[in-house]
N, C-alpha and C positions, 0 to 999 in steps of 0.2 A: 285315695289321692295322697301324694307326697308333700309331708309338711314340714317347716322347716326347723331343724335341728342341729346337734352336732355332728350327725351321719349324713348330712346333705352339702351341697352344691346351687348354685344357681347363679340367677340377677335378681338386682335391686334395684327401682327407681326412688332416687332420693329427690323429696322436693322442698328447700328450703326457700320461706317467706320471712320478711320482715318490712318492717316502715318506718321511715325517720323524712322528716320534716313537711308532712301531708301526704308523702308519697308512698307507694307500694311497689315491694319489689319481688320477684320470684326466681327463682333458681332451680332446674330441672337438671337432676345429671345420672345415668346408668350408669350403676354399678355393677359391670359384667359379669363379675365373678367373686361370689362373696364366700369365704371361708368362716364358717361361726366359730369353729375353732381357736384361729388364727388374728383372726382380723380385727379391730379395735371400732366398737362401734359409739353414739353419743350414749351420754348415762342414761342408761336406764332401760336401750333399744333394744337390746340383746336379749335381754329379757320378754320384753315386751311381745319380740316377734317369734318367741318359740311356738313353734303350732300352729303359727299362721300359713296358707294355702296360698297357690296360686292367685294373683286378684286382691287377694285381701291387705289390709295396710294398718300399719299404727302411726299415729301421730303424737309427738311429744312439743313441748314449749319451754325453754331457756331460758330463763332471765343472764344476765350477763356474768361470767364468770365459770357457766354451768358447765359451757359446751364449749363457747369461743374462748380462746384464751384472756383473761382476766385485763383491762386497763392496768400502764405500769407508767407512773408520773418519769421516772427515772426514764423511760423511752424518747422522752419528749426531751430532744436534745440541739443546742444551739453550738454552731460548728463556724470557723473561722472560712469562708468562701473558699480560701487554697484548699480545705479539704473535700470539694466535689469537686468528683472526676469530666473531664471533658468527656465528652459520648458523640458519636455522629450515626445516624440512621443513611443509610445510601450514600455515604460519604457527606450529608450533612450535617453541621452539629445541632445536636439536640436543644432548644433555650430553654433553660429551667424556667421556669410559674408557677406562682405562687397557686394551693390546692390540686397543683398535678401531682401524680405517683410516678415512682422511680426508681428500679431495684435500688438495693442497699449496697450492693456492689460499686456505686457509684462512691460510698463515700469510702475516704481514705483512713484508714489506721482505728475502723470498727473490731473488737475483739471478736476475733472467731466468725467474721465476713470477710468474703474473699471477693475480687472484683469481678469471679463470676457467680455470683449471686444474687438471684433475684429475686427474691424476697421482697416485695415492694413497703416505701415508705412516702407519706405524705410529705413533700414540703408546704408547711403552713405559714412560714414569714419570709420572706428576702431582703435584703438591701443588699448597699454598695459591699459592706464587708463581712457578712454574715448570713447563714442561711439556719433555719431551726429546723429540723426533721420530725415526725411522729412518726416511728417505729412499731405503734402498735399494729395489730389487727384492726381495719378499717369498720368492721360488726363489735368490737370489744365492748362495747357503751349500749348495745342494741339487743335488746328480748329476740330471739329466732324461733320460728315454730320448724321441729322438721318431722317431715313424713317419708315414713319408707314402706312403698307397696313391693310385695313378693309379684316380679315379673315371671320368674321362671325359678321352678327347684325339683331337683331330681336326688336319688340317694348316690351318697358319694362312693366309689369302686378303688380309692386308692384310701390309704392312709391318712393321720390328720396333720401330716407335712403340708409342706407346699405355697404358698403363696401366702402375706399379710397384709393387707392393705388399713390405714387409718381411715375411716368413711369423713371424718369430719374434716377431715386437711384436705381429701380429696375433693369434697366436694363446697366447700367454701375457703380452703386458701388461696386460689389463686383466681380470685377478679370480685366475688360478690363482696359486695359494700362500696367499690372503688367506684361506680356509677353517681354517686350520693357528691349532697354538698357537701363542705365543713362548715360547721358552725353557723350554717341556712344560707353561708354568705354561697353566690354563684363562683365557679371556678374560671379563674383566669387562662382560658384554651388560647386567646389568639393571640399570635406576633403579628411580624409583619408579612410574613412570607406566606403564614399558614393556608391561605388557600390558592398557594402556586401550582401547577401541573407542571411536568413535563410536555406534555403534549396539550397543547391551547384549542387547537384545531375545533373548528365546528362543526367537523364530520362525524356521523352518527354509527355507533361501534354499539356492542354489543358482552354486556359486561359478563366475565364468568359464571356460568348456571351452578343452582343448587345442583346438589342430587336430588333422589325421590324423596328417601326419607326425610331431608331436610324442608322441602316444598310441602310435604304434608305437615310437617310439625307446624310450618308457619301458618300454613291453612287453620292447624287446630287452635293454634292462638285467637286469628284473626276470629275465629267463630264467637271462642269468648266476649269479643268487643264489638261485633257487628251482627248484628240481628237479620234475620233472613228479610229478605223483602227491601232491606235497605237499598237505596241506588248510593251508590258506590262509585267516588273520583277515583281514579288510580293516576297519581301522577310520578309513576315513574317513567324512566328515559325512554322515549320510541311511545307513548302516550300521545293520544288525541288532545288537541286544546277542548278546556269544559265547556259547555252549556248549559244552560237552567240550573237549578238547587240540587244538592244532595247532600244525603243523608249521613254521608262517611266517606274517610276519603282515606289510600292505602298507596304506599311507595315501595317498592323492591327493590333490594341492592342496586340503590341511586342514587341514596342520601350522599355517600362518599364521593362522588364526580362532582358537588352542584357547589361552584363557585360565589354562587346567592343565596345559600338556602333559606335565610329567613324572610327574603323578598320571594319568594317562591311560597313558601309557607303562607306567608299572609296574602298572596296573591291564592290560593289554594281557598283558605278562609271565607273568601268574597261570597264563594261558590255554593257555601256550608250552611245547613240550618243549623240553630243551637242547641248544642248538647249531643253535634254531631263529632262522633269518636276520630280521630288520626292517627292510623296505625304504621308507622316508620320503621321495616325490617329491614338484616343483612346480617352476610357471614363475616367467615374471615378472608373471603377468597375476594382480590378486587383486582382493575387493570394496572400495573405501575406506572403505565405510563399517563392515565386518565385520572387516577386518585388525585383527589387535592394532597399535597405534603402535609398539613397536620393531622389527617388520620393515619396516616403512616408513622407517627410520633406517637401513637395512643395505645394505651393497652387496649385488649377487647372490649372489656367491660368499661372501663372510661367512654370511649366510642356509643355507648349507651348514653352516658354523661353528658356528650357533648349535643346527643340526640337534642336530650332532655331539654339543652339550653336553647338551641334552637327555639324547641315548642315553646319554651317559655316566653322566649323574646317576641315571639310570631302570637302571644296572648292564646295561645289552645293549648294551654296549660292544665285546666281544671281537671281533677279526678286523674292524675297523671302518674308513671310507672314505668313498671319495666319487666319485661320476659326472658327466662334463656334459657335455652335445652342445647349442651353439651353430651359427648361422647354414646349417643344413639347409633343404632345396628346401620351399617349402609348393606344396601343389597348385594348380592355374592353375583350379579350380574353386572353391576357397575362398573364402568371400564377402567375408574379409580379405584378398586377395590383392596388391590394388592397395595398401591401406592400409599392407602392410605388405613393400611393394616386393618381394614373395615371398619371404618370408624366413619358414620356421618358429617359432615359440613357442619358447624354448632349454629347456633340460631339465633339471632339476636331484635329484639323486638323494646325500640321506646315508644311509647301512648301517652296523648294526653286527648282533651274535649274541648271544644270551639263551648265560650260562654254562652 
């Protein structure tokens, strides 16, 4: 059997964890096509995975600095209000709040940022004439454990040109950490507008389906956090009203239309024995015209974030977290397949536990 080396080819599944402020978070992302030649892995992994098989995985652990890029106090910058850029999503403007993220492209007269980049930063303070940004890495401050199992390797038929790809940029630059507090304080998500719809209506539609592989990914989460046997609420949209007790309770690409969620949550709750799990998934595909406007303001992985607050405000908070399996195989029969150069639906999953 073919192992991996600097004559091979294959995928990687990478799967970064880490926790900050009681919480656990997890991050799943395929690396399609990994060059060992070429490609820049975390310290230590390239090593680690020579020889390894099909199936087989290593696991390494970070302390800060190792793998994520290092905190830099100089990042941590306060800027006169004239230098953030106006932004508008759907021809709306964006309201900056305080703990949301925001490409850096927004601010004005950054060295070596340009105003299409996006490269996200923290705003941490606002007032009338000033706003402070955190430019760091959102994980900079945070121990990472990452695992990378050999999904697939074959021996390579071309040279050792070809492709490079960074595994650490790819797979925690762009969203993990951003789900999390700052400083334990809760992030200010709401305006006044944020859970407007364009279409108000209380007719019953039917929001964009996963694909396959997406539905089973979230099935494989859900397994983690629900025990067989469980009786199981499911309160997403097009859902029976509950009766009697149970044991766990699951929403699918719903959270985003529910103009009450946390009155739904805790109505949810009533239903619930204690210590029973609330599993809240979705992608990134939603109706525009049925989204509330502040998920449409959010990165992806914030959208976790905003989960998270919900559960918390709704108290089924305890033993609380977050899932996400990005850039998986979509089927070659899928009728989005070409559209979306084969690439899965990603997957997004916040949990927490009724007291």
């Amino acid at each position: 059997m073919t192992a991996f080396s600097d004559n091979t080819v294959g995928a990687l599944e990478f799967t970064v964890t880490w926790e900050k402020d009681g919480l656990t978070h997890e991050e799943w992302y395929l690396g399609r096509k990994f060059n060992p030649v070429n490609d820049v892995f975390p310290r230590g992994m390239r090593e680690a995975l020579e020889g390894k098989r099909a199936g087989e995985s290593v696991t390494m652990t970070y302390e800060p600095r190792l793998c994520i890029p290092r905190h830099k106090d100089s990042l941590v910058q306060t800027f006169g209000l004239d230098r953030l850029r106006r932004k508008t999503v759907d021809g709306r403007p964006v309201i900056p709040l305080e703990g949301r993220f925001y490409p850096q492209g927004h601010i004005n007269g950054l060295l070596d940022v340009y105003p299409d980049t996006l490269t996200p930063f923290r705003l941490i303070e606002l007032d009338d004439d000033t706003f402070t940004a955190d430019r760091n890495h959102p994980l900079a401050t945070i121990p990472v454990t990452v695992t990378a199992t050999v999904q697939h390797v074959e021996e390579r038929d071309t040279g050792t040109y070809g492709s490079l790809t960074h595994w650490r940029e790819a797979t925690c630059d762009w969203g993990p950490g951003m789900q999390a507090m700052f400083d334990g304080e809760p992030t200010t998500f709401f305006h006044s507008n944020f859970f407007d719809r364009v279409d108000n209506s209380d007719t019953e539609f039917t929001p964009p389906a996963m694909d396959e592989t997406a539905r089973n990914n979230l099935s494989a989460i859900r397994a983690r956090l629900i025990e067989p046997g469980m009786r199981v609420l499911d309160f997403s949209l097009g859902s029976a009203r509950p009766q009697g007790k149970f044991d766990a309770a699951v929403c699918t690409c719903s959270v985003e239309y529910m103009t009450r969620p946390v009155d739904i949550l805790r109505y949810v709750a009533h239903f619930l024995e204690p210590g029973a799990p609330v599993v809240v998934g979705f992608t990134n595909r939603h109706d525009p015209d049925r989204v509330i406007r502040g998920w449409t303001e959010l990165h992806e992985f914030e959208r976790m974030g905003l989960t998270l607050e919900y559960l918390r405000v709704a108290d089924l908070f305890e033993n609380a977290g977050t899932m996400s399996m990005r850039n998986d195989w979509r089927r070659e029969n899928d009728p989005r397949f070409l559209a979306t150069k084969g690439v899965s639906d990603p997957v997004y999953v916040a949990y927490g536990h009724k007291r």
